[in-house]
N, C-alpha and C positions, 0 to 999 in steps of 0.2 A: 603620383598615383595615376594609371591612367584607364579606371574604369572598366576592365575588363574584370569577368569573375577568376574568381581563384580557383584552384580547380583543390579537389578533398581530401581528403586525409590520401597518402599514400604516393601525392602528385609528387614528392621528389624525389622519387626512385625513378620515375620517368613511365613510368605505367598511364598515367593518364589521368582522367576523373573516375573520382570513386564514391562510394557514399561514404557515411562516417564511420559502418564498420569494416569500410576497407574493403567492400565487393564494388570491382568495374563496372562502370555505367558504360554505354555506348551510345553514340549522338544519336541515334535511331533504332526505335523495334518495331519489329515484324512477324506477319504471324510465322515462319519459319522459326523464332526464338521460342514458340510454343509447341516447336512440332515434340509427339511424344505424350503431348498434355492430349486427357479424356475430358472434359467439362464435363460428363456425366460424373464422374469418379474426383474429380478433383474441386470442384465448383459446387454442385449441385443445384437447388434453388434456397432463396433463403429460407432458413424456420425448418431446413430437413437437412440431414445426413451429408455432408462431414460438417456442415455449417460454415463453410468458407465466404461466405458471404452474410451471415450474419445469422442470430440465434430469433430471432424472430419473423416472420413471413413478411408484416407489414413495419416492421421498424420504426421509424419514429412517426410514421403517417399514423400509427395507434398509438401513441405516448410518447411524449418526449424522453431522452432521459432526463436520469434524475439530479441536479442542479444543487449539487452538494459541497461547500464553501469550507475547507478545513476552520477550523476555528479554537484557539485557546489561549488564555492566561492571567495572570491574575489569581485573585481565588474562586471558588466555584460562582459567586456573586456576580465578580468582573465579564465573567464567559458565558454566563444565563444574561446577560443583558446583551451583551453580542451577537448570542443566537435569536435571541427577540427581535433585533434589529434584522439581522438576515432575514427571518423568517417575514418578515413585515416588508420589505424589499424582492422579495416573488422567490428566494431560497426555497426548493422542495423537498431538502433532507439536511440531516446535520450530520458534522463530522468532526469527531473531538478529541484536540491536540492538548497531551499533559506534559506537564513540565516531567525536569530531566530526575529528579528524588522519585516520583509517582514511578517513572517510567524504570526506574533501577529497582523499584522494590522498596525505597527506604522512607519512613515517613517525614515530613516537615520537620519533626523537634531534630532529627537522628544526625549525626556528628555528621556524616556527608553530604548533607543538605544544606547547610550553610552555606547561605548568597546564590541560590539553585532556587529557591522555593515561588514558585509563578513565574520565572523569568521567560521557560522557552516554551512553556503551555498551563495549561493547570493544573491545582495543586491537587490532589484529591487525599485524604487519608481515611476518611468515613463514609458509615452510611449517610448522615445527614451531610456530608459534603455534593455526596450523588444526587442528595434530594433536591438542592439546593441550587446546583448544578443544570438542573430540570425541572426547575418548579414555572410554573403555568405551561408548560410543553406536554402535551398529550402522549404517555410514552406507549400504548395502545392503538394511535393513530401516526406518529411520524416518527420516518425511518430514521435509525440512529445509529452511526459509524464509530468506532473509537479504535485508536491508532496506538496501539501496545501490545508488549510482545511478550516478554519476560514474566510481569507479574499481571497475564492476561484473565485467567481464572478466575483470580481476586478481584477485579474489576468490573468482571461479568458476575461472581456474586453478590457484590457492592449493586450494582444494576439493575437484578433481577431485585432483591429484597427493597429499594427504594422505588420500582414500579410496583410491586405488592403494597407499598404503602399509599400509593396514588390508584390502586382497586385493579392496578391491570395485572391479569394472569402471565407468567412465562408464555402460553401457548398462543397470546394476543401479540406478541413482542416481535418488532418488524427491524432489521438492522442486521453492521456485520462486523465481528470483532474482529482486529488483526491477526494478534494469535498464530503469526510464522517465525516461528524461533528461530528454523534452520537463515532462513537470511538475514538473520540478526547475527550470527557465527559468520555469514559468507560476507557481510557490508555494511551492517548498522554499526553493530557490535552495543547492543543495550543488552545485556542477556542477564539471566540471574544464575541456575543451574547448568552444568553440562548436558552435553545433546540428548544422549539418552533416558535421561530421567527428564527432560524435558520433553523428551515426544512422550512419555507415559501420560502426562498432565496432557496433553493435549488430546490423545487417544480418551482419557476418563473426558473431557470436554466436549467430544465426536461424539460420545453412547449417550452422555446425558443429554445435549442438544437434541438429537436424534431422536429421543423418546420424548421429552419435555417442551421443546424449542421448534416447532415445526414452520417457523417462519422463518428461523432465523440463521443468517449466514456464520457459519463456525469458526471457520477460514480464512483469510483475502491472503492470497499467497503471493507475494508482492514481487516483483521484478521494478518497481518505483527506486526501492531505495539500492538496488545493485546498481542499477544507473545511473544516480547521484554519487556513489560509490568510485565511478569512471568508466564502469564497463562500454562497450559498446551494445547496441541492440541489438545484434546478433547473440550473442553472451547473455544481455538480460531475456532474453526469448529463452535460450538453451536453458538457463542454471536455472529460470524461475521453476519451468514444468519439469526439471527434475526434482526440486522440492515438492511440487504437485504431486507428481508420482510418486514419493520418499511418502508424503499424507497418504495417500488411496494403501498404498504395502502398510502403514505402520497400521489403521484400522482394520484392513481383513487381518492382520498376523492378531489382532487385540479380539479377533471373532465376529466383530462386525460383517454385516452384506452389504457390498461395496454400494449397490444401487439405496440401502437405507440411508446412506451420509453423503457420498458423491455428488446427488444434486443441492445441498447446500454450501459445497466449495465455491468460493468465488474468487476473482482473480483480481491486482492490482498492478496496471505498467504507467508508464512511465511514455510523457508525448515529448517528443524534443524537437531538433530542430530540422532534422532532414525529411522533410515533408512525403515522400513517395516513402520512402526506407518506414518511416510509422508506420504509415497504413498497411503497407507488404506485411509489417509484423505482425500485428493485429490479426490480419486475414490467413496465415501461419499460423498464429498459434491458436486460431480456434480449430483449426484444419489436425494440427496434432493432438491434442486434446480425445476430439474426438475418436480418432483411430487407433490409438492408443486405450481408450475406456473403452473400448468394445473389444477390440482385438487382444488385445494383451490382458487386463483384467477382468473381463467377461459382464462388465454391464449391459444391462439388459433394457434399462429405463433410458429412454431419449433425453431423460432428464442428465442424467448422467454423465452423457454426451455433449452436455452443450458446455461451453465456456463461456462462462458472463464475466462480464470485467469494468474495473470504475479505472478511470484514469484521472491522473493529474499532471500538470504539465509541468516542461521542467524547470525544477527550483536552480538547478546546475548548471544553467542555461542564461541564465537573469544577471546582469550586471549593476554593478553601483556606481557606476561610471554613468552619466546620463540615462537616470533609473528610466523617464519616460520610452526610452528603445522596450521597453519589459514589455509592455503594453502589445506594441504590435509583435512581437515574438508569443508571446501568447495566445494570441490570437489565431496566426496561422496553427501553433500546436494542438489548441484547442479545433480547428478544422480538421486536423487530419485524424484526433480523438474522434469525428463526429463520422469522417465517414470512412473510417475505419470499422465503426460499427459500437461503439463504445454504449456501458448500460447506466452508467453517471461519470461524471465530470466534476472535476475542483480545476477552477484556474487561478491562479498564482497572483497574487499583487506586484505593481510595479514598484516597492520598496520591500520588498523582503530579501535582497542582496543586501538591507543596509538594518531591517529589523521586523521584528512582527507587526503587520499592515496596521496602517493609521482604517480608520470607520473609510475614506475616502476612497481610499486605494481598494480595499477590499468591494468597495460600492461596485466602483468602475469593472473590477474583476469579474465581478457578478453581473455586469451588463454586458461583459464580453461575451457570456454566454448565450444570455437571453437574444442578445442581438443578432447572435448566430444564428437562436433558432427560429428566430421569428420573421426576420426581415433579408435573407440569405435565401432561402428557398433550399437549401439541405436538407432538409427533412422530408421534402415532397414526394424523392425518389430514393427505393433502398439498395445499397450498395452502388451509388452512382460509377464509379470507378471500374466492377467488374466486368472483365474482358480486356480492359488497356492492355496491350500487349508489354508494355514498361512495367506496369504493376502485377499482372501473372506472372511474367518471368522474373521478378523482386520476389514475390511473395514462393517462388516454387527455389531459389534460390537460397533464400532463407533458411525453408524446412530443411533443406539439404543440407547446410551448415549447421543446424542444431544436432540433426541425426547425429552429424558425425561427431557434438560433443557430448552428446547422450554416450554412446560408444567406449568414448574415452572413461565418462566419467564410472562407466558400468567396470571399465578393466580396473581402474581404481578401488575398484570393491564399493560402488555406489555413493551417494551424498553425502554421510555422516564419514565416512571414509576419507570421504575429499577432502572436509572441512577440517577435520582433524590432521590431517598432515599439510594444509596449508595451499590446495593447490586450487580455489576459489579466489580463494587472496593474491595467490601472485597472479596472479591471468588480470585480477581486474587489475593488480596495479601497474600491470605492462601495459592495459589501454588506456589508463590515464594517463602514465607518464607518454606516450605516443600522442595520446591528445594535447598533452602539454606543450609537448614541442613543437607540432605543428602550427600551433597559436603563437606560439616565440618566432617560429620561423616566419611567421605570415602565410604557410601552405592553406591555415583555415583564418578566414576573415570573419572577425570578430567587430561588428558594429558599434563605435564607438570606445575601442579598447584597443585593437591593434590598427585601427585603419579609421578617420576620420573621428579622429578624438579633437575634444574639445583642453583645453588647456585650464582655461578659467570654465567653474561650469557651478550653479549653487544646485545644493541637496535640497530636496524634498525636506518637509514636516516628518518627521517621524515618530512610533510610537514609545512611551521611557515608561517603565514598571518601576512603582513607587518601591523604595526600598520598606516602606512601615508593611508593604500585602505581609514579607514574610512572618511580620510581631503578630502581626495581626491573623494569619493561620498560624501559628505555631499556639497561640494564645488559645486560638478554638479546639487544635487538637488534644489541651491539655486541660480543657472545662471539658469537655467529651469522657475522656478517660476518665477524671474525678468523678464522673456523673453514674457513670455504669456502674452496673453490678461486676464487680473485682473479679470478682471468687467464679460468677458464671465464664465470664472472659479468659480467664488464666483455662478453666478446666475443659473450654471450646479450645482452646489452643493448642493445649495437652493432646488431646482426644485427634485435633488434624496434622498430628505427630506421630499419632500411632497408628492414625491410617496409610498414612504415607508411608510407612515401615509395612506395612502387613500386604501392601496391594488392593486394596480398596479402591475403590470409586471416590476419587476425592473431593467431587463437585458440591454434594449432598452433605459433606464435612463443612464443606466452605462456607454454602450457605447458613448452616448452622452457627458459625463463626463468626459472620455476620451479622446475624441475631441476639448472637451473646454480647456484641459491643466490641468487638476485635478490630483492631485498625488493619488497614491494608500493609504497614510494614512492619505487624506482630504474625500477621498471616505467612508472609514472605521469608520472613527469621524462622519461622517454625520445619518449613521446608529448608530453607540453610542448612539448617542440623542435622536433617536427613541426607539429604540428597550434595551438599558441599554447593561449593560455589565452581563456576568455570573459568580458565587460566586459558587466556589463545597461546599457543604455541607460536614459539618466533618465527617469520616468514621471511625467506631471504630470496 
């Protein structure tokens, strides 16, 4: 080994260094690499038009962001003590991870649930599991994140009726639900319904927020999990804001005014490891965004224009090979999240390549943050980075690369188009498997795995879900059921079956569904019926 860096993805073709999505670096830039660029038109200041530098004038010198720790598992019990702990440890938001039955739609007793149930988050099947889930948490005063896609609706009526039970109104309710189906089709692949009767739900989700919900984020349209997926960040920039843009078209064609819903989209990417290549992305895609909402949709509201965005860093990134390297890899990604311009943050535990973070791990996590912001001096000045001539010509780069998969994806007959003949799928899986091999080959130097591994090395503490959580939710969800009123429950069921056939506003169903005692996977079966299940088509 002899200490020299490796040069990136692309070095054995002989081209040189590159980033990770494979665009030429050059040992040196100048402002000739800028020539062409207006700063007036491309830059502006921050807190105005096109927002390339960030969505606020004074950025963190008026508020930090917000310090939001994903968090789940167990039963609702296990994960309200966890969040008590964050919250008692200087966490400024919560963000809530369910297990994999919650996240398909099916409840704790249901045949596919078995040995699933609190493993990979929590379990949720009820209202009083939400209550539960949130009890002593102020859901009127602190913001609340929840990370689902498929049976996202149900979760937010579960939500809304369990703060109604704790006095707080829908229009006090501060938080952001996931609720992006289309990258569940392009990278997750949790879904419950096909696309299009999927964006219907979503659309009834846009009107009702939009009149009832006026705090609250609809949307978080995620470029995180395409990334994890393997894409490259170029890719996760291109494919996220064409889902953005697939939301802003599915709501005006639904009659909504783009400026009534627009400003409560919010965005979710993905911080990894190539330090400069993040932040360019970051500064891109609030750049697109905006010009795009004005130009192309006719927004009107500056609100509309702006791109907010929470990040968290990458899980894809993290090894289990001497989990402590996680720590400082997170750290730098979490820096290039900060002065990228980011509007919350989740950083990653150094044991979650090996399981869901011990109290410890998640501690330390959470001081990577605060450490950032407090004793780092980042926050002092906003957009410290703008003008690099490395990162202007990164970030104008960039857009130029997405442009041209917007392009493509438009001749494709747009998003739903794409997805359905597979051509999301193969793109990401050619940059994985290209990431793969470069790691095999040694072209990418992977600390502690490909290059200065340790042979003998002991494992961290980690965290083990008691096999009785599942007896033990399964046992509540079926005193629940015995408890309700039968006859109400069956005929709320009925009733958001025949909304769902007629075109109705399904939100206002839900919630009543809720009310009657309906679980989250009789809600979800109800729609099955209607609308079928989805089947991805093979990708070759």
């Amino acid at each position: 080994m002899t200490g020299h860096p490796k040069k990136k993805r692309g070095a054995g073709d002989g081209s040189g260094f590159r980033t990770l999505s494979g665009l030429p670096v050059k040992p040196l830039y100048r402002p000739e690499d800028l020539a062409g660029s207006d700063p007036a038109r491309d830059l502006g200041e921050p807190g105005e038009w096109p927002f390339t530098r960030g969505v606020h004038a004074d950025m963190y010198r008026g508020r930090l962001w917000t310090m939001r720790q994903f968090a789940g598992f167990g039963t609702a019990a296990d994960t309200n003590r966890r969040f008590l702990y964050l919250l008692e440890k200087g966490q400024t938001g919560l963000s809530t991870a369910f297990d994999m039955p919650t996240l398909m739609g099916h409840d704790s007793d249901g045949p596919l649930s078995l040995g699933e149930v609190g493993r990979e988050g929590v379990a949720i099947d009820t209202v009083e599991d939400m209550e539960t889930l949130f009890r002593d948490i102020p859901l009127d005063r602190v913001s609340t994140s929840m990370t689902i896609n498929g049976p996202a609706a149900m979760i937010l009526a579960l939500y809304i009726v369990a703060a109604e039970r704790q006095g707080a109104a829908p229009d006090k309710l501060r938080g952001t639900l996931q609720n992006d189906i289309l990258k569940e089709y392009i990278a997750q692949k949790e879904w419950i319904y096909p696309p299009r009767p999927s964006l219907r739900i979503i659309t009834d989700m846009l009107a009702y927020c939009t009149r009832e919900m006026p705090l609250w984020n609809t949307i978080s349209i995620s470029g995180y999990h395409i990334r994890e997926a393997g894409s490259t960040a170029v890719q996760e920039l291109a494919f996220t804001l064409a889902d953005g843009f697939t939301y802003v078209e599915a709501g005006i064609e639904a009659g909504l005014d783009v400026d009534a819903f627009a400003p409560r989209l919010s965005f979710f990417f993905n911080a990894h490891n190539d330090f400069f290549e993040e932040i360019a992305k970051y500064r891109a895609a609030r750049r697109i965004w905006a010009r795009r909402m004005r130009e192309k949709y006719g927004a009107k509201d500056p609100r509309s224009w702006m791109l907010r965005f929470h990040t968290q860093t990458a899980g894809c990134s993290l090894t289990a090979q001497q989990p402590e390297n996680n720590i400082v890899r997170v750290a730098y990604q979490a820096l290039a999240a900060v002065l990228g311009g980011t509007q919350s943050l989740h950083t990653n535990s150094m044991d979650e390549a090996l399981a869901l973070p011990t109290e410890k791990a998640v501690r330390i996590a959470l001081r990577t943050q605060q450490i950032l912001a407090h004793e780092t001096g980042v926050a002092s000045v906003v957009d410290p980075l703008g003008g690099s001539y490395y990162v202007e010509d990164l970030t104008n780069r960039m857009e130029a690369e997405a442009e041209r998969i917007f392009a493509e994806i438009e001749e494709r007959g747009g998003v739903v188009a794409g997805i359905e003949e597979g051509f999301f799928q193969r793109e990401i899986a050619e940059a994985a498997w290209q990431y793969q091999k470069d790691m095999e080959s040694g072209a990418s130097v992977i600390v502690g795995v490909n290059e200065h591994a340790d042979e003998k090395e002991e494992l961290p503490p980690i965290l083990t879900i008691d096999p009785a959580v599942e007896k033990e939710q399964v046992d509540r969800l079926q005193r629940f059921r015995a408890a309700r009123d039968k006859a109400a429950a069956k005929d709320a069921i009925a009733r958001l079956r025949a909304a769902a056939g007629s075109g109705e506003n399904l939100m206002p169903v839900l919630l009543d569904a809720v009310r009657a005692g309906a679980t989250l996977g009789e809600m979800c079966d109800s729609l099955r019926g209607v609308f079928g299940e989805y089947r991805e088509p093979a990708v070759f």
